[in-house]
C-alpha positions in Angstrom: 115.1 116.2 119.7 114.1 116.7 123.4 114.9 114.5 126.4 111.1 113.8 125.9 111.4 112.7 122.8 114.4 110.6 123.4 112.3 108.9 126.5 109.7 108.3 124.0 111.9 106.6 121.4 113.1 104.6 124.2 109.9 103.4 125.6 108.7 102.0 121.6 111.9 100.1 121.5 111.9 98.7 124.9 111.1 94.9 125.3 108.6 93.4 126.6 106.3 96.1 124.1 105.2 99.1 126.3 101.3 99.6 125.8 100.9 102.7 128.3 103.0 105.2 125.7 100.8 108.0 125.0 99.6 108.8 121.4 100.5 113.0 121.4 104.3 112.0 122.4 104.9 109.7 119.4 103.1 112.3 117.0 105.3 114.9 118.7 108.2 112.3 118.2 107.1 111.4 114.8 107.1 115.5 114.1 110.3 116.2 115.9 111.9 113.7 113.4 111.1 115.5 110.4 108.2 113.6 109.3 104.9 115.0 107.4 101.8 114.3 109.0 98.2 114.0 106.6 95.0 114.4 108.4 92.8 111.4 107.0 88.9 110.6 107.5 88.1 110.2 111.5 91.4 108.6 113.6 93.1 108.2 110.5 96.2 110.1 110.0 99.3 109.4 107.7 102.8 110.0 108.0 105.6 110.1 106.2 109.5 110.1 107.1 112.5 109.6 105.0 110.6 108.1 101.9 108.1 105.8 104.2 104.7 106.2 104.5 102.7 104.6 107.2 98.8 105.0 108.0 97.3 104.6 111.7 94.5 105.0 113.8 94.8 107.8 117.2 93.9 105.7 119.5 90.3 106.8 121.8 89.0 107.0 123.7 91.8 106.4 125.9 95.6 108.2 124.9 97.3 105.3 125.3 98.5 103.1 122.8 98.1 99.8 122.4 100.6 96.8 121.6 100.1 96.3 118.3 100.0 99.8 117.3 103.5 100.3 119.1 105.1 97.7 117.6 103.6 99.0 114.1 105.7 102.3 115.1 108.4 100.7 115.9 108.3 98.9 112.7 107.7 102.2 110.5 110.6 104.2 112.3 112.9 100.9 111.5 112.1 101.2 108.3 113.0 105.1 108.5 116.2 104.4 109.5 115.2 105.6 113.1 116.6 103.6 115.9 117.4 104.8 119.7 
């Protein structure tokens, strides 16, 4: 894992919720953890890391994420056993 990575990671677990993290860096996070990724119908696309799959929607037209869908990350690399 990068320093980019690690700044990433750091930025979805930071309180308050950070809404300006950009979509590519948590794929490329997501992808630098060893998870599978699954092209789905339009912004659809599915991952899966250590056992859990989790479903979500690239976010556009802006690359920023938004609040809920960060803490839905956050949530899914908990759950993965994935904490900074």
């Amino acid at each position: 894992m990068t320093s980019k990575h690690r700044k990433t990671l750091k930025a979805i677990f930071h309180d308050p919720v950070n809404s300006s993290i950009i979509w590519d860096d948590i794929e490329a996070l997501f992808m630098a953890l060893g998870a599978e990724r699954y092209e789905g119908n339009g912004s659809r696309v599915r991952f899966l890391l250590n056992g859990i799959k989790a479903i979500f929607h690239r976010p556009h037209p802006q690359k920023e994420t938004d609040k809920g869908a960060v803490k839905s990350v956050r949530r899914f690399l908990e759950e993965g056993g994935i904490r900074p």
